[in-house]
C-alpha positions, 0 to 999 in steps of 0.5 A, a space after each residue: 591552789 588556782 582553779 581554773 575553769 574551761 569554757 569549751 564548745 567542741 571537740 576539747 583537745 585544748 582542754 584536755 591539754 589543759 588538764 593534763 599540764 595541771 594533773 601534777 601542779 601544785 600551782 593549779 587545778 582546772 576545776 570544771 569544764 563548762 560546755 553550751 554543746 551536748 554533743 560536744 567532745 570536749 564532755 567525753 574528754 573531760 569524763 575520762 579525765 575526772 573532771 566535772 563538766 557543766 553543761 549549759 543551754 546558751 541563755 544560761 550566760 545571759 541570766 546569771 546561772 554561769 555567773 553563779 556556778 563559777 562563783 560556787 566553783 570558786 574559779 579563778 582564771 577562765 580559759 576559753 578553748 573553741 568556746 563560741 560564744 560572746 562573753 557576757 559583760 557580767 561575766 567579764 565585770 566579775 573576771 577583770 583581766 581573768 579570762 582569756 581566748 586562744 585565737 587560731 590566728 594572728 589577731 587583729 587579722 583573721 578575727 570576728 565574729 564567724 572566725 574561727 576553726 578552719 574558715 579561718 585557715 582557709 582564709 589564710 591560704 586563700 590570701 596566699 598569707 606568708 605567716 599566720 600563727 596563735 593569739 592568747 588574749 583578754 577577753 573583753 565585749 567584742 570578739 577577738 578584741 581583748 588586748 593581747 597576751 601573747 603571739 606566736 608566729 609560724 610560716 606558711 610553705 606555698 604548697 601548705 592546705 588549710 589542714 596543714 596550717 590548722 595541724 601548725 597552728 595547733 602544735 602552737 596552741 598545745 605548747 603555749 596556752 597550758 604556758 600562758 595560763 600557768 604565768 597569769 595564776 602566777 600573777 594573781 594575788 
């Protein structure tokens, strides 16, 4: 059995559609939910599901301790879902090719440091885009750089708010992040 971790830093609704699309697998179990926000919803979301969260202060990245609570978590694959911060490279050395980001747009446009959430659906309309959509990705040293995974596209209506496309976009990531994760732990050895 493939164990999964989450690295989440708000409201956790791709988390717990995460969790939810492994309750029954055979193939994989989201393991722990690691979260740098003690006032993130995502802990809530994961208590009610069983799942243990870990809560970390942000230098816990830096020092070692989250290197050393995955490796006592035997995780396999690491998904970021609303995770907000840099990825260590110690972390990314040790998880080659392991962990992955879910990207509210379509990389490379709309990505970066400060890019995510609604700035980044603001940006789309603001830019009279025609199409924006969802980026899973390889998580490399630089935000939002990591080489892709998979895209998907949706159109934009003219009469479409930032709350609009956000509502678009997310029904993307339900559907394909719990996808995209299953075909990776199939692929690993």
């Amino acid at each position: 059995m493939k164990r999964i971790g989450i690295f989440a830093s708000g409201s956790g609704t791709n988390a717990e559609n995460i969790v939810k699309y492994f309750l029954e697998s055979e193939l994989a179990t989201v393991q722990a939910v690691f979260c740098n926000n003690s006032r993130a919803g995502v802990i809530d979301r994961a208590h009610k599901l069983g799942i243990r969260c870990i809560l970390f202060e942000n230098e816990d990245l830096l020092n070692g301790t989250i290197l050393k609570k995955l490796a006592e978590c035997k995780i396999d694959l690491i998904a970021l879902a609303g995770f907000l911060r840099k990825i260590p490279s110690d972390i990314i050395d040790q998880y080659d090719h392991k962990i992955i980001n879910i990207h509210p747009a379509l990389l490379p446009d709309y990505g970066g440091e400060g890019m995510y959430g609604m700035h980044i659906h603001r940006a789309v309309i603001e830019n009279e885009e025609e199409e924006t959509g969802v980026t899973i990705h390889y998580v490399n040293e630089e935000y939002d750089e990591g080489d892709i995974i998979f895209q998907e596209v949706i159109e934009i209506d003219y009469e479409d708010t930032p709350e609009d496309v956000q509502y678009k976009v997310q029904q993307l990531e339900y559907k394909h992040y719990p996808e995209v994760i299953e075909y990776l732990l199939n692929s690993l050895d």
